[in-house]
C-alpha positions, 0 to 999 in steps of 0.5 A: 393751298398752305403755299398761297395762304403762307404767301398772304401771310408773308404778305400781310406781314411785310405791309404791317412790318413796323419801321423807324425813322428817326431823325439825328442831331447831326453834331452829338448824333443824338436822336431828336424825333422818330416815328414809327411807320408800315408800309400800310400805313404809308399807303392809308396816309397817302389815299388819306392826303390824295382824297384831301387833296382833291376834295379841296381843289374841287371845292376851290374851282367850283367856288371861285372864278377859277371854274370859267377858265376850265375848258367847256365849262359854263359855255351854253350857260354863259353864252345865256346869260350873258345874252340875256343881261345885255337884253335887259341893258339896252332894255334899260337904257332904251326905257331912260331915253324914253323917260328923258323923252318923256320928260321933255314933252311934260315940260313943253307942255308945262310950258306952253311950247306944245301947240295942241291938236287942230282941225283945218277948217275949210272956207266954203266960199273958196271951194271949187265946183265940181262936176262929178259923173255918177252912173245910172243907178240900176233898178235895185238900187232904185227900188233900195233908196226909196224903201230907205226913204219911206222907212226914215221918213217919220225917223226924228233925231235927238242929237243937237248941233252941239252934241254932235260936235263932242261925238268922237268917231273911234276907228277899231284898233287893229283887225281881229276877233275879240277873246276876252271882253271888258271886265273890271271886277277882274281887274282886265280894263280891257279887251284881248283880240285875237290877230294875225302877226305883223299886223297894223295897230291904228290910232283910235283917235287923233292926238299925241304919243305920251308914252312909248317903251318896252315892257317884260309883260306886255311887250312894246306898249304905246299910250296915246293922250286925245282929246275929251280927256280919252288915253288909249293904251295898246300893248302886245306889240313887236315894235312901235311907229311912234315915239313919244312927242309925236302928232298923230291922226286918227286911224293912222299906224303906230304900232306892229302887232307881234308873234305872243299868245299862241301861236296856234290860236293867233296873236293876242292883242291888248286894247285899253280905252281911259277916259278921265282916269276911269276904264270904258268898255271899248265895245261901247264905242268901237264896232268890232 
């Protein structure tokens, strides 16, 4: 037992053991500096400068671009990223070329250079006869029209010829049920339906595409400007079938629905009716 703690000692006493170095004038061998060192204090000196040293290249690598050449570091990161501002470039740059679109078609209109919406008007007098072969109606059919026919009977109209000319017929949007209907006090101007994905967005009413581009809520959103001063707006769309400038019938497609909204519950369609700048309910003038 006094053998090993005379050896702790021995030891202890080696590593508090005081040296001096000193530094000489080489010409008068005068001495011009010393100090005076342990081999304990070499070795808290040394951990001191090794921790220092690693303290500062680890705050120089994580501070600086140095950290991106450092083998798997910031890969899946990165990758993310870099993906996702290259998204919101061809984003952006798809939305200028839009609003060059955009653009143009104001100043064609402006200008009178858009020809507006026109309806063929069919000259009766050149229409061929033709002879059509219905089959005969059956007993229920029969026994159908004529209980029609007595139950219209005494059924008088106030629509005028006039009135009927200025009746639009407005074709339903896209298939599906609707989840939320028309309430402006929440500030939702209009309806959310519930579809399948992929499935065909029409035009409500004849007219022209005034606006056409991918936004970071709705989706692909497509707006199109009808007559009697009617905008309908459809939004949740995977991708349009129109561009802006283009004629459009009515009923005719525009737009796929895409996979947003839960996937359980179907897609979530969005559907805006405007008239004069003002909202209207659709399900006041689209059957559902």
């Amino acid at each position: 037992m006094k053998k090993k703690s005379s050896q702790f000692s021995s030891f202890l006493h080696k590593l508090r053991f005081q040296y001096r170095v000193s530094v000489l004038n080489e010409n008068t061998l005068e001495e011009s500096w010393h100090i005076q060192l342990s081999r304990l204090k070499v070795l808290v000196y040394a951990s001191m400068l090794i921790f220092a040293t690693f303290i500062l290249l680890t705050l120089l690598i994580f501070t600086t671009p140095i950290r991106y050449y450092l083998p798997g570091y910031g890969e899946s990161g990165s990758h993310t990223r870099i993906l996702s501002e290259s998204m919101t470039v061809d984003s952006l740059k798809h939305q200028v070329e839009l609003q060059d679109a955009y653009l143009n078609l104001m100043q064609a209109v402006i200008r009178g250079n858009l020809k507006p919406d026109s309806i063929a008007k069919l000259d009766s007098s050149k229409l061929k006869e033709t002879a059509y072969q219905f089959l005969e109606k059956s007993r229920l059919e029969r026994k159908y029209v004529e209980e029609f026919e007595n139950n219209e009977k005494y059924n008088l109209t106030t629509l005028s010829a006039e009135t009927n000319e200025n009746v639009s017929v407005f074709f339903r949007p896209t298939k599906g049920v609707i989840s939320s209907s028309f309430n402006p006090g929440e500030k939702q101007y209009g309806i959310n339906i519930i579809t399948s994905p992929n499935e065909t967005v029409i035009s409500t009413l004849a007219g022209t595409v005034v606006y056409a581009a991918f936004t970071f809520d709705f989706g692909w959103v497509i707006q199109v400007q009808h007559e009697n001063n009617y905008l309908s707006i459809y939004k949740n769309n995977t991708r349009l079938l129109k561009k802006i400038g283009d004629v459009i019938r009515a009923g005719e497609g525009i737009a796929v629905t895409g996979e947003n909204g839960d996937n359980k519950s179907g897609t979530q369609f969005y559907f805006e009716l405007w008239q004069l700048g003002k909202p209207v309910n659709p399900e006041n003038v689209i059957i559902f």
